[in-house]
gemmi code that builds the backbone of each chain (N, CA, C; Angstrom):
import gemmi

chains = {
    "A": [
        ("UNK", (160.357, 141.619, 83.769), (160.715, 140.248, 84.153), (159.861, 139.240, 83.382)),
        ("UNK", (160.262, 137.747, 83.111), (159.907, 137.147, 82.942), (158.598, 136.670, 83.210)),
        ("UNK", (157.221, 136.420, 82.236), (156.732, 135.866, 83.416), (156.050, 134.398, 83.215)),
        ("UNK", (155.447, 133.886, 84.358), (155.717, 132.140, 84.782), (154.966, 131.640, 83.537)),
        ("UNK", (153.804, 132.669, 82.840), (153.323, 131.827, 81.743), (154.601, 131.412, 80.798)),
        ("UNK", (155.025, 132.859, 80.894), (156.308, 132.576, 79.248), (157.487, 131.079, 79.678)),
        ("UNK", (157.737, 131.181, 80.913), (158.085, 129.539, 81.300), (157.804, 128.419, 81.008)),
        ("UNK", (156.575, 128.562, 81.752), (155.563, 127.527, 81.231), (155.538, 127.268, 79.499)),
        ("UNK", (155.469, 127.930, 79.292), (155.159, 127.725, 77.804), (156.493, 127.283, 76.934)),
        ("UNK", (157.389, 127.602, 77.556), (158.861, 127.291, 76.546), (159.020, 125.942, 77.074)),
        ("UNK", (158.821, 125.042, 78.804), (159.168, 124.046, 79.086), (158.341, 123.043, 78.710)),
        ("UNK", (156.800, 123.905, 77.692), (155.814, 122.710, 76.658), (156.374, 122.599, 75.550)),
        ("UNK", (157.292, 123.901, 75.116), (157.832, 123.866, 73.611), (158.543, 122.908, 73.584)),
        ("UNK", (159.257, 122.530, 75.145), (160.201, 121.274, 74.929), (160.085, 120.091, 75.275)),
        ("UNK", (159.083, 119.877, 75.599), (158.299, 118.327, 75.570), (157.348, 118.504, 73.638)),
        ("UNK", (157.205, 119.457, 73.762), (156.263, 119.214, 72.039), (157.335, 119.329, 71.277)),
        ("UNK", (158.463, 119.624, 71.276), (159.531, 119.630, 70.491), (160.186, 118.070, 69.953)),
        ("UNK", (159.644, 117.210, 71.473), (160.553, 116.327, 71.708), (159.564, 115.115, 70.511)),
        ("UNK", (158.129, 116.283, 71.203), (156.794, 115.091, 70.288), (157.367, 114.828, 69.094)),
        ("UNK", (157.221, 116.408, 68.031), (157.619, 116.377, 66.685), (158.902, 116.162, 66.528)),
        ("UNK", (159.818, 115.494, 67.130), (161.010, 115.236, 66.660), (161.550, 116.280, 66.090)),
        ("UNK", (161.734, 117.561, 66.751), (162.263, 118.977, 66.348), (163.406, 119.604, 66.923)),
        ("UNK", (164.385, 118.995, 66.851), (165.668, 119.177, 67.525), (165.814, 120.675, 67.644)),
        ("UNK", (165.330, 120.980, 66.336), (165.892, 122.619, 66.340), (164.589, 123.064, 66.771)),
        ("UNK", (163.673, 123.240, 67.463), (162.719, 123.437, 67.947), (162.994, 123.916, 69.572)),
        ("UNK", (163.746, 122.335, 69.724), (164.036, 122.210, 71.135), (165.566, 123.584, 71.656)),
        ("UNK", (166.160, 123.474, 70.921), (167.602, 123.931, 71.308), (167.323, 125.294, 70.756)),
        ("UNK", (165.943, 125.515, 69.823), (166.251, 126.493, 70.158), (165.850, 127.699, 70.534)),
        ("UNK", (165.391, 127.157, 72.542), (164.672, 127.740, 73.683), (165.963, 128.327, 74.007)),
        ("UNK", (167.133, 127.493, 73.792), (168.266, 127.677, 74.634), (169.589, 128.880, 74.193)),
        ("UNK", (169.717, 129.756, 75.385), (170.201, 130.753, 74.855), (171.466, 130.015, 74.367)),
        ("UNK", (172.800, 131.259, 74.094), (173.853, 130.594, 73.227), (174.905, 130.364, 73.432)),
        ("UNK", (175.362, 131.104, 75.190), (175.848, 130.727, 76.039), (175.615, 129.445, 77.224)),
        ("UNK", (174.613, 129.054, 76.972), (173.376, 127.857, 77.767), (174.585, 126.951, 78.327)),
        ("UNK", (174.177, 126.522, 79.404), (174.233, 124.729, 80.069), (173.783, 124.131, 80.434)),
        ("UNK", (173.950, 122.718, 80.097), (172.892, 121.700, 80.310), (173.493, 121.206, 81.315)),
        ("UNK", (173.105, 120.299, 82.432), (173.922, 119.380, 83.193), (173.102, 118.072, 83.355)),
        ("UNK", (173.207, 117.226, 82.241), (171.913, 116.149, 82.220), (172.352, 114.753, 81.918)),
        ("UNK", (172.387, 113.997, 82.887), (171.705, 114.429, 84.282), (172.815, 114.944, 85.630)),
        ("UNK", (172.531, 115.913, 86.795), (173.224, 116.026, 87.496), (174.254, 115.169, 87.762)),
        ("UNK", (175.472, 115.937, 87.710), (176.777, 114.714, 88.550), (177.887, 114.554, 87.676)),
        ("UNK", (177.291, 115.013, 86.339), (177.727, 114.286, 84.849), (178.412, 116.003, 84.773)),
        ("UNK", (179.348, 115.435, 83.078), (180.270, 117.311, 83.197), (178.952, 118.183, 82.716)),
        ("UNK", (179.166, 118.811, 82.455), (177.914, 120.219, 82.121), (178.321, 120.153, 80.431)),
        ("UNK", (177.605, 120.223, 79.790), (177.201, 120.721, 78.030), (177.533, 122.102, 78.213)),
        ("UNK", (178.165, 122.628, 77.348), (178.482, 124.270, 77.038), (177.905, 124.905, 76.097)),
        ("UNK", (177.125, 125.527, 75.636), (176.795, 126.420, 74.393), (176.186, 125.403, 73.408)),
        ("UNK", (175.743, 126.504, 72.584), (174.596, 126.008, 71.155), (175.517, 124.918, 70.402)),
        ("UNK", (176.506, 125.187, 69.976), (176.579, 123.925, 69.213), (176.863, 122.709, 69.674)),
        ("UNK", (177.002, 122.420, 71.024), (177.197, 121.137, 71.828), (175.764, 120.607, 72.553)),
        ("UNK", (174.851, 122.248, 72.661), (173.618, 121.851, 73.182), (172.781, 121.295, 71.603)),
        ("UNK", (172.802, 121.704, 70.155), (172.542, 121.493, 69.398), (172.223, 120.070, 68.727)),
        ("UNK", (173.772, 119.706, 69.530), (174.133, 117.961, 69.455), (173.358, 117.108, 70.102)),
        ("UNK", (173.138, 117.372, 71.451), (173.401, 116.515, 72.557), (171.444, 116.768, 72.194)),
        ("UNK", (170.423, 117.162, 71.801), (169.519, 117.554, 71.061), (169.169, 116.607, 70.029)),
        ("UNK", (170.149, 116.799, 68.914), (170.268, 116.171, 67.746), (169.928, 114.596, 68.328)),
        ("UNK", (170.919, 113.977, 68.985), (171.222, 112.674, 69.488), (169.746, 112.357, 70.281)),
        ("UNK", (169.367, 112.811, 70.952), (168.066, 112.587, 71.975), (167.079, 112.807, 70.797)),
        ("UNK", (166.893, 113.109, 69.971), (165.924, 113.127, 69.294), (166.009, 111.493, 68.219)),
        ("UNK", (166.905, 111.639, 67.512), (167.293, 111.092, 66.516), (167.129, 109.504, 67.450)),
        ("UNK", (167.383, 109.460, 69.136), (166.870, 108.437, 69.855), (165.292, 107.734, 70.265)),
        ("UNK", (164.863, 109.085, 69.210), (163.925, 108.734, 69.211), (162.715, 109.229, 70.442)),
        ("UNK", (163.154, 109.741, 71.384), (162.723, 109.956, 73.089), (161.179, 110.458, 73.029)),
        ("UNK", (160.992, 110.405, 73.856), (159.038, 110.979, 73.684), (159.285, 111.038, 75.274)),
        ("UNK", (158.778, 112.706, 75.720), (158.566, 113.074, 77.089), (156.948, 112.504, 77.626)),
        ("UNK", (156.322, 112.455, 78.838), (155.241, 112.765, 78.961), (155.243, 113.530, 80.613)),
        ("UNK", (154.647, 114.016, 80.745), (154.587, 114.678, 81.935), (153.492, 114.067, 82.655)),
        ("UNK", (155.127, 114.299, 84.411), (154.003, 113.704, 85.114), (153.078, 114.218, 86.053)),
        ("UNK", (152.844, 115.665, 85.512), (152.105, 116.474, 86.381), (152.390, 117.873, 85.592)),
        ("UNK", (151.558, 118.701, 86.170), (151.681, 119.837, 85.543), (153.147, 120.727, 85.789)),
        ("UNK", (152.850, 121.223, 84.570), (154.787, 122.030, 85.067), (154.753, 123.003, 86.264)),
        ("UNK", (155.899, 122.814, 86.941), (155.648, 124.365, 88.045), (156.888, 125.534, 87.639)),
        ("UNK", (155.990, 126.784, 88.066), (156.924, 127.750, 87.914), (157.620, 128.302, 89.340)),
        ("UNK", (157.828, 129.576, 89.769), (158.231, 130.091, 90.787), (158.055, 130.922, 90.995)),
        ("UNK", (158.574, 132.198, 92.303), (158.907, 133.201, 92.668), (159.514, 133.905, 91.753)),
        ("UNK", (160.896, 133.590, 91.191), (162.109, 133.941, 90.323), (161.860, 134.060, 88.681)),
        ("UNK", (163.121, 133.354, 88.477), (163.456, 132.761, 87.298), (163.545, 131.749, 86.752)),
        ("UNK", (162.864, 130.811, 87.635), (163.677, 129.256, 87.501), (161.596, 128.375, 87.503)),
        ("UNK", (161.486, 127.760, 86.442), (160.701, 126.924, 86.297), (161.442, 125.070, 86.339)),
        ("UNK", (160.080, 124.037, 86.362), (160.435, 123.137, 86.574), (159.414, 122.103, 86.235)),
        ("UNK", (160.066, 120.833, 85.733), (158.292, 120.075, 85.848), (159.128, 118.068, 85.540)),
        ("UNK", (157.927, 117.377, 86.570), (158.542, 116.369, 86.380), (157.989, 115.089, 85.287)),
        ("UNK", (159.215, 114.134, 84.742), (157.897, 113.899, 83.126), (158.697, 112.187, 83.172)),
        ("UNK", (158.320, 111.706, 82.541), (158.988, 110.597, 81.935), (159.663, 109.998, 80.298)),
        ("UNK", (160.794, 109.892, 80.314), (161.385, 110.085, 78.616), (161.023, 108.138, 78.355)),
        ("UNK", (160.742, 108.044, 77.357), (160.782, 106.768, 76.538), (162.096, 106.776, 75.779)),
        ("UNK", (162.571, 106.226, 75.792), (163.776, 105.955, 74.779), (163.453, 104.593, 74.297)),
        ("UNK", (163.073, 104.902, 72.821), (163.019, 103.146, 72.368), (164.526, 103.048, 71.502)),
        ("UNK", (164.936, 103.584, 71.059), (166.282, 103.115, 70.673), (167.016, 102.385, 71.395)),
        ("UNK", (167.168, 102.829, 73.139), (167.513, 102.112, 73.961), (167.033, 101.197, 75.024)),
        ("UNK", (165.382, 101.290, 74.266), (164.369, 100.373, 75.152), (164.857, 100.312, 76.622)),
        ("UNK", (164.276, 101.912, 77.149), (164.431, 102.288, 78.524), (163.356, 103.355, 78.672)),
        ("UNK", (162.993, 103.828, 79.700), (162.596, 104.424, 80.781), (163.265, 105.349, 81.287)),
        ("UNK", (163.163, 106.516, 81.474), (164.023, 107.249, 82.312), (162.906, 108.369, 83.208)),
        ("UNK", (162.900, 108.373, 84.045), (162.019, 109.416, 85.597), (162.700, 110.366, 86.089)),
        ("UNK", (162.542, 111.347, 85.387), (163.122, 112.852, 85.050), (162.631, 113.975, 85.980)),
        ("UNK", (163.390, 114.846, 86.572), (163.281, 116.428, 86.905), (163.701, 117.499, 86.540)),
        ("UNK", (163.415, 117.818, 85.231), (164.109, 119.188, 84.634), (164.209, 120.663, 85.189)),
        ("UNK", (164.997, 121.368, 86.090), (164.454, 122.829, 86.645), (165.473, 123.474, 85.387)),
        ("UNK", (164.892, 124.597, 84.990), (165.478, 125.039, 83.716), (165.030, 127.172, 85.001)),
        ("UNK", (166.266, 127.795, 84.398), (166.978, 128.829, 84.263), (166.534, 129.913, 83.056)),
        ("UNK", (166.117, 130.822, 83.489), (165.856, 131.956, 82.276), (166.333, 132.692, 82.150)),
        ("UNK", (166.864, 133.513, 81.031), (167.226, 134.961, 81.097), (166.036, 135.853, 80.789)),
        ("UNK", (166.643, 137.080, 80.937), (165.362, 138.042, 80.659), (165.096, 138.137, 79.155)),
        ("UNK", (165.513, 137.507, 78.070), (165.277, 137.250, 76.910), (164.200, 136.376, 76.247)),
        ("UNK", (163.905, 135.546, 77.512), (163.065, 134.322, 77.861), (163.641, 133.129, 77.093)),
        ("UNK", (164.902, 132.810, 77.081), (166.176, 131.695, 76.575), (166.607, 131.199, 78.115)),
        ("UNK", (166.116, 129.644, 77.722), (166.903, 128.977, 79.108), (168.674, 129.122, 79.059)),
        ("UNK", (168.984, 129.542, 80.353), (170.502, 129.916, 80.643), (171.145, 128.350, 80.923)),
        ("UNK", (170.212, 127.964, 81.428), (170.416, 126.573, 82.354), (169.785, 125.767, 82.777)),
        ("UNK", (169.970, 124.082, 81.760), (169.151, 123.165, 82.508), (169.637, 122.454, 82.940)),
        ("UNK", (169.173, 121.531, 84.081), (169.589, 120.780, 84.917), (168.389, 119.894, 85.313)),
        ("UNK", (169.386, 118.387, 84.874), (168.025, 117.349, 85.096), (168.347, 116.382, 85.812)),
        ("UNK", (167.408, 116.484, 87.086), (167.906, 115.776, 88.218), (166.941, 113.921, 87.441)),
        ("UNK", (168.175, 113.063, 87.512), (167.708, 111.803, 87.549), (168.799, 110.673, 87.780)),
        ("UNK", (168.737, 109.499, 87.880), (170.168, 108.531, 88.474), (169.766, 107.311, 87.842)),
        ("UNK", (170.406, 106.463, 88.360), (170.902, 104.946, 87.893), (169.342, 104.286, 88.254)),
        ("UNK", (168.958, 104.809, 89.320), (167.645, 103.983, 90.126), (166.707, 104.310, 89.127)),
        ("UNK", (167.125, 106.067, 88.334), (165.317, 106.260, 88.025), (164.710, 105.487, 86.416)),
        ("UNK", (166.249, 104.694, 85.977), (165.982, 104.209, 84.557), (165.372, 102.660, 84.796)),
        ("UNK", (164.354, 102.799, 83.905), (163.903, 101.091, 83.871), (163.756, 100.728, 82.017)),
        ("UNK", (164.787, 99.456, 82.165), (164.697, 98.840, 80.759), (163.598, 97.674, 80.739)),
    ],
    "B": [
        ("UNK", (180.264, 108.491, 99.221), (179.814, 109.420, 99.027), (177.806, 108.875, 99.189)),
        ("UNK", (177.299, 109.418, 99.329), (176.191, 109.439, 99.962), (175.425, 108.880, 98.641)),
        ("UNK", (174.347, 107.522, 98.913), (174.130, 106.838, 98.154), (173.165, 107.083, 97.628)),
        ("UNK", (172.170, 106.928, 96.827), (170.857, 107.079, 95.694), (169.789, 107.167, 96.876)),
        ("UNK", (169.956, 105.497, 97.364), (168.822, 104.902, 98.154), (169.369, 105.941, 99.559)),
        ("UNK", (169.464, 106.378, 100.303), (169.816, 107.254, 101.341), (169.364, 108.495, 100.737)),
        ("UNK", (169.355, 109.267, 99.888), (168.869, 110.508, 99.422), (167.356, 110.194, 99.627)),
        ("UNK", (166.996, 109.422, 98.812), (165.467, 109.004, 98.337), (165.038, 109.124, 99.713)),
        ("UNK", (165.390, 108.310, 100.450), (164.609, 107.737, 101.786), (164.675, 108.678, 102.871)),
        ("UNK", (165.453, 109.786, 102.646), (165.360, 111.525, 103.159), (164.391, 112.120, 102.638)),
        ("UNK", (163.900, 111.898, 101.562), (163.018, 112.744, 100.764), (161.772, 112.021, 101.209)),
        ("UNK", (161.553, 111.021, 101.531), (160.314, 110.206, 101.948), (160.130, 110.484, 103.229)),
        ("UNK", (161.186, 110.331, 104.114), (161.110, 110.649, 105.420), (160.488, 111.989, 105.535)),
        ("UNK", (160.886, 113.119, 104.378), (160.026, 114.354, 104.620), (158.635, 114.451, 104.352)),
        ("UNK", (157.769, 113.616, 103.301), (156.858, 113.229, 103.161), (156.446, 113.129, 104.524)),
        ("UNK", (156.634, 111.738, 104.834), (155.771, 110.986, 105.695), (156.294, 112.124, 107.320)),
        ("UNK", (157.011, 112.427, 107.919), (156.435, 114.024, 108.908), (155.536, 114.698, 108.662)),
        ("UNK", (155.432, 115.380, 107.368), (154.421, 116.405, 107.012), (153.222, 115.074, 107.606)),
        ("UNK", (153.042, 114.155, 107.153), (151.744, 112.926, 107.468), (151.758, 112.524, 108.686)),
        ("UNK", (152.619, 112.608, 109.373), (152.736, 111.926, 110.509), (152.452, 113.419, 111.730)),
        ("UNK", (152.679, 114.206, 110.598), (152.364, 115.640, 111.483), (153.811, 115.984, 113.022)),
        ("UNK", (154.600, 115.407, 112.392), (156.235, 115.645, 113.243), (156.779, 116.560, 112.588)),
        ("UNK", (156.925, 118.200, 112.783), (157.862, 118.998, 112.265), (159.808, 118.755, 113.011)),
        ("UNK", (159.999, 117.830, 114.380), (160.856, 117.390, 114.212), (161.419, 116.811, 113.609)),
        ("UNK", (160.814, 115.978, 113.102), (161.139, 114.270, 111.966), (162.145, 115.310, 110.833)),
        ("UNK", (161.090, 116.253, 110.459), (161.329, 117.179, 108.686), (162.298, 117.620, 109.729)),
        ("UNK", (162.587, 118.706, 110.370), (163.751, 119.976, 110.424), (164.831, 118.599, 110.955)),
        ("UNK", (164.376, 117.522, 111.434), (166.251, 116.758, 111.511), (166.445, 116.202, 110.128)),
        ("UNK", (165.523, 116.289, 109.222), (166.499, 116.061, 107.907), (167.702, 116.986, 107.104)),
        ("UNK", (167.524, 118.939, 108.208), (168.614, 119.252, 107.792), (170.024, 119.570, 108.582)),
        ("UNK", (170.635, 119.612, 108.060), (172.228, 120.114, 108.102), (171.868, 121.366, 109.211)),
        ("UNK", (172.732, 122.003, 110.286), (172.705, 123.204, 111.264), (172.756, 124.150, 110.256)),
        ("UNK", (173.487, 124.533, 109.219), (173.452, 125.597, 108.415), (172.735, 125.284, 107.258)),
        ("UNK", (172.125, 124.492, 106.945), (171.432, 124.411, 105.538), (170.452, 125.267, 105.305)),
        ("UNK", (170.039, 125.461, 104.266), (169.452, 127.021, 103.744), (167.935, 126.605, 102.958)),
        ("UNK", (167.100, 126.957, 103.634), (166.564, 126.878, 102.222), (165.426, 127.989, 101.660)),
        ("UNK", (164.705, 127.846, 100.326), (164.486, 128.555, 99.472), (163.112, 128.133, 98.964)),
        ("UNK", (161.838, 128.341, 99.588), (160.481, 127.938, 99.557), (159.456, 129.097, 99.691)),
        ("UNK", (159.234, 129.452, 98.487), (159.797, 129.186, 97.013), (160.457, 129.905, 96.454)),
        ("UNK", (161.492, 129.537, 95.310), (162.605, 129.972, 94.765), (162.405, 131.512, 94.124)),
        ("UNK", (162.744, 132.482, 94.466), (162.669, 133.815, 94.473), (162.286, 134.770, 95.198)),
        ("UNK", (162.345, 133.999, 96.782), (161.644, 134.535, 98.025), (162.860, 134.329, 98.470)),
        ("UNK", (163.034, 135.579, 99.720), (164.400, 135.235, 100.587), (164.346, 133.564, 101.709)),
        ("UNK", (166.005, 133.625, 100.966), (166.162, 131.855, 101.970), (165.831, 132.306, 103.208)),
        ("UNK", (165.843, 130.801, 104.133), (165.847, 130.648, 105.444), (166.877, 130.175, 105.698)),
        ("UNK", (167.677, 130.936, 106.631), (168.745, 130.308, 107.131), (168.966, 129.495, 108.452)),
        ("UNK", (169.510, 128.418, 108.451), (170.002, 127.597, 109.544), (169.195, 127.242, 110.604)),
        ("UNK", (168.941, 126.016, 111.292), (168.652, 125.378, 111.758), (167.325, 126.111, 112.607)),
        ("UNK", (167.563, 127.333, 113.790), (166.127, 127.197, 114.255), (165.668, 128.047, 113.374)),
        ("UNK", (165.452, 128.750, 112.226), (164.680, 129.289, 111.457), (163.865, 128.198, 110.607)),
        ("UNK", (164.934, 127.392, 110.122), (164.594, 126.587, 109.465), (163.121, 125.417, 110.484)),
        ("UNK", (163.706, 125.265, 111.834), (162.960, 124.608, 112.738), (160.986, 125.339, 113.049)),
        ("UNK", (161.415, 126.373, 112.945), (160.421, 127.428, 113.063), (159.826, 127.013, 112.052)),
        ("UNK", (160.759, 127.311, 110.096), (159.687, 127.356, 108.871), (158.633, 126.164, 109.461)),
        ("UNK", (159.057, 124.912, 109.466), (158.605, 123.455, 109.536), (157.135, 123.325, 110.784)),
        ("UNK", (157.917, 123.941, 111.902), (156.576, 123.906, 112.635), (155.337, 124.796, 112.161)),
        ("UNK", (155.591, 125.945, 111.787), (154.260, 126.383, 111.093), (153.612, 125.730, 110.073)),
        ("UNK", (154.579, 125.308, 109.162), (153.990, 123.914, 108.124), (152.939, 123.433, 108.578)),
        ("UNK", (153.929, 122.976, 109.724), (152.849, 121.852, 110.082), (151.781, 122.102, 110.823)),
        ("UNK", (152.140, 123.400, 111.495), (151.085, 123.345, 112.442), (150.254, 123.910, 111.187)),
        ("UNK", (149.833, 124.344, 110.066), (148.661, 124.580, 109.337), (147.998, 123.497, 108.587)),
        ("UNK", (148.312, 122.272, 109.513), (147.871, 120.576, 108.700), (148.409, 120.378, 107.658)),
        ("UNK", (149.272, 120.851, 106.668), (150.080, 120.420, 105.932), (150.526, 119.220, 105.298)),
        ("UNK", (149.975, 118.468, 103.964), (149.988, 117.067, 103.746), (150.608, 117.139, 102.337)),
        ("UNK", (151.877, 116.231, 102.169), (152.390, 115.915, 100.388), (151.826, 114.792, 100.293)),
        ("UNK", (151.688, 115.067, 99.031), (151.348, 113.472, 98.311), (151.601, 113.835, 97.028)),
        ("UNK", (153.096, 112.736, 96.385), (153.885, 112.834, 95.793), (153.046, 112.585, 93.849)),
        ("UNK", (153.373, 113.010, 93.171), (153.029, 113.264, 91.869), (153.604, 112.396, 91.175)),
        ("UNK", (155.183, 111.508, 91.482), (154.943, 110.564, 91.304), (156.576, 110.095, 91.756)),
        ("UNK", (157.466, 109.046, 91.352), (158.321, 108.479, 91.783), (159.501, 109.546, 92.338)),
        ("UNK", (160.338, 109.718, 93.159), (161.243, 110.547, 93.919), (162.459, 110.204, 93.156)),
        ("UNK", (162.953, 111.134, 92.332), (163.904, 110.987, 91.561), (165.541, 111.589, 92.557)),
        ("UNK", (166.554, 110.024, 91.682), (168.008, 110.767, 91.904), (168.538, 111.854, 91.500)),
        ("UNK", (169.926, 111.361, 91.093), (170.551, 112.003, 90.117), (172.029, 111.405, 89.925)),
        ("UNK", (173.188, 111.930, 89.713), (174.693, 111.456, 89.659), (175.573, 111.886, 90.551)),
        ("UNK", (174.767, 113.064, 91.329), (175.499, 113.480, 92.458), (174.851, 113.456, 93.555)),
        ("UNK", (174.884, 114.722, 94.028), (174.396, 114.780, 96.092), (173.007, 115.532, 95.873)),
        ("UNK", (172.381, 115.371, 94.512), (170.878, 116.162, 94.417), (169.917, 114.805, 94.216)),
        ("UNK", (168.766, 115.390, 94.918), (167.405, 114.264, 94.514), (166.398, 115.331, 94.376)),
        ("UNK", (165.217, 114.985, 93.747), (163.923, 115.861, 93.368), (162.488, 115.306, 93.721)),
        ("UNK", (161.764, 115.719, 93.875), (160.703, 115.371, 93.602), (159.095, 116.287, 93.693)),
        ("UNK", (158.110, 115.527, 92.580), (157.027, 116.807, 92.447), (155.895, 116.529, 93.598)),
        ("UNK", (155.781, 117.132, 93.848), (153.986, 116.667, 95.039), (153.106, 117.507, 94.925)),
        ("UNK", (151.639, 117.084, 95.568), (150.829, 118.522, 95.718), (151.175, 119.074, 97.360)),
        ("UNK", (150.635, 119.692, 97.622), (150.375, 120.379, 99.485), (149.205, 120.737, 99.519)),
        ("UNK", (148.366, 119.841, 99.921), (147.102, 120.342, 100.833), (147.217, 120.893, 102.135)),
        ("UNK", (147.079, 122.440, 102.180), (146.903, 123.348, 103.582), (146.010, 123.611, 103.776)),
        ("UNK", (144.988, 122.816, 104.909), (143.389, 122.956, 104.895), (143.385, 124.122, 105.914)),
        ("UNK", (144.841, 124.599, 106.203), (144.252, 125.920, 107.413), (144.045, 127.204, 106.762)),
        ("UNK", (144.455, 126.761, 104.969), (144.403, 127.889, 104.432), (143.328, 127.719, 102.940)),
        ("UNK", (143.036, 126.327, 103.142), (141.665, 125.956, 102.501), (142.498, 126.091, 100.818)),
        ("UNK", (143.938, 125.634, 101.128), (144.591, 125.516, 99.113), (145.166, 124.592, 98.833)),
        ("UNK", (145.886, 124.577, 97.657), (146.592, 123.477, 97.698), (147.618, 124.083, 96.651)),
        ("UNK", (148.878, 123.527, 96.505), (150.082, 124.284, 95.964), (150.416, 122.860, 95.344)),
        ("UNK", (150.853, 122.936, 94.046), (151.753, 122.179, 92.939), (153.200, 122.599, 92.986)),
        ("UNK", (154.489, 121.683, 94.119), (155.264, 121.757, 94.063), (156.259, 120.611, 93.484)),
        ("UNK", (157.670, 121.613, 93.142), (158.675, 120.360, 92.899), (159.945, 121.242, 94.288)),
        ("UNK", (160.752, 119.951, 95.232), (161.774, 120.317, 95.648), (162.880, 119.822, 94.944)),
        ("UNK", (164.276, 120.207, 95.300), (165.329, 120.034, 94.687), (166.226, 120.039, 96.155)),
        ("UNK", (166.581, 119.324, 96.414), (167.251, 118.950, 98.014), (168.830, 118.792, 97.660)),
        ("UNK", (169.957, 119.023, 98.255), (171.541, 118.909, 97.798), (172.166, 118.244, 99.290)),
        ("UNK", (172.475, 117.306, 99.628), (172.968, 116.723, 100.807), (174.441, 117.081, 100.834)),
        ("UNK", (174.816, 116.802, 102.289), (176.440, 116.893, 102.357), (176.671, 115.200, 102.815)),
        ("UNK", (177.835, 115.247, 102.832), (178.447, 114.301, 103.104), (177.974, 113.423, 104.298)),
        ("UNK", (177.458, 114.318, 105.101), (176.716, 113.448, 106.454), (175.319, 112.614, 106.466)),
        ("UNK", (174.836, 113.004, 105.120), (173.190, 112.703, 105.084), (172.386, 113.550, 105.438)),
        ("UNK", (172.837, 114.426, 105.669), (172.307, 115.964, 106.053), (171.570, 116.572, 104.849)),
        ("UNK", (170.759, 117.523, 104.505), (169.790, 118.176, 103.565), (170.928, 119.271, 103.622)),
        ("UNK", (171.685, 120.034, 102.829), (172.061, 121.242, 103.308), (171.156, 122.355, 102.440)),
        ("UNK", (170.947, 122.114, 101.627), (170.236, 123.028, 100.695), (168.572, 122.441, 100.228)),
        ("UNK", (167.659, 123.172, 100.249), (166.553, 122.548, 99.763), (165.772, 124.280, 99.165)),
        ("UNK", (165.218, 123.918, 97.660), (165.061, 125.083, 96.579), (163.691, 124.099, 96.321)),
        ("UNK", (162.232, 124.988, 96.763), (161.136, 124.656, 96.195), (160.529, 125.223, 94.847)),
        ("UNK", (160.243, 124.560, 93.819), (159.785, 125.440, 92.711), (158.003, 125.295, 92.948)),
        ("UNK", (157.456, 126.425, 93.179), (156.255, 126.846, 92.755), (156.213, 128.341, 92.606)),
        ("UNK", (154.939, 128.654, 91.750), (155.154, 130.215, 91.486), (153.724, 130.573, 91.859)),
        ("UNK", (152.830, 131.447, 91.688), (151.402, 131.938, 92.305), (150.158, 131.410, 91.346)),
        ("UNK", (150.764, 130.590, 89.952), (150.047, 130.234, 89.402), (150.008, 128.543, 89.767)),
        ("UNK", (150.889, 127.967, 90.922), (150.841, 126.813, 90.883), (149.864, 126.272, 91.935)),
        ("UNK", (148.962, 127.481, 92.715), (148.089, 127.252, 94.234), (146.740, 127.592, 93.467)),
        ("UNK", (145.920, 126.424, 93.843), (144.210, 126.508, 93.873), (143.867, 126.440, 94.985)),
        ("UNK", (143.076, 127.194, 95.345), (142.179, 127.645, 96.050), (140.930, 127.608, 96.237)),
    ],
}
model = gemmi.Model(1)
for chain_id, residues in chains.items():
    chain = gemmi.Chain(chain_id)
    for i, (resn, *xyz) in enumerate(residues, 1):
        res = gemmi.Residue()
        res.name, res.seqid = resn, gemmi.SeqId(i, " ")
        for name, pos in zip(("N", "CA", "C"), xyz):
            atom = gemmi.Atom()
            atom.name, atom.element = name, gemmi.Element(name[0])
            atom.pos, atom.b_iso = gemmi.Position(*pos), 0.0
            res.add_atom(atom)
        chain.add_residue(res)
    model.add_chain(chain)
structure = gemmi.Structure()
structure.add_model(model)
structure.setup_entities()
């Protein structure tokens, strides 16, 4: 099984991914069947080359994570950690909860980022 | 459909029980069948007096959140948020995030805690 370090450590690859502006860095934690659902509510992202994009675009936006606390892992499979994105392209704010999904490959299956209308400030 | 500000102010309301030291306050934030999963890879608790039970031991071990930082939405019936837990009956403290899913009533039906054994100091 997985374990919570190797979590931990892929959900820093993707805040340091986000540092160095490494799209392919980031996407590619994500297995190749993957879904994103970001943020909850919204349709779900399907597979590498749509997660590739939707990557591409958030980067190329320029985004910078910071965390707002240390990441947590779990019991399971499922790590999590809560951070804040900068977007200066769109000179906003966004107050983020990513819980991300592993396979036993240690490739997120599934992320899901809980955030809404309230948590963005321009 | 159940609004941003109504999620949030469920998720605070669970805060401030654990503080106020009311394990009623917390177990009426859920649903009769809501389930939950603390922490995620441990068997759920099911429905209402189990769930009533988890809460009073909570509390009865002094049990205190204090949130890590703003209580995030999302686009649907999920809200999140990270805290620590100081349990001085057990002299630790645990780095959690919940992930809460409401129904239609304002009810909690689902609530999934992420911490793993590396997230408690002692």
């Amino acid at each position: 099984m997985l374990s919570q370090e190797d979590m931990k450590r892929a959900l820093q690859a993707y805040i340091d991914g986000f540092a160095a502006g490494d799209a392919a860095a980031v996407s590619d934690l994500f297995a190749a069947d993957a879904v994103i659902e970001d943020p909850v509510g919204t349709p779900p992202v399907h597979g590498r080359p749509a997660i590739d994009e939707f990557y591409a675009n958030a980067i190329a936006a320029g985004s910078k994570l910071t965390l707002d606390g240390p990441i947590r892992g779990s019991h399971g499979n499922q790590a999590a950690m809560a951070f804040t994105v900068e977007v200066p392209a769109m000179n906003m704010r966004i107050r983020a909860i990513d819980v991300m999904t592993f396979g036993e490959d240690g490739k997120v299956v599934e992320m899901r980022a809980l955030w809404g209308p309230d948590d963005i400030e321009s």
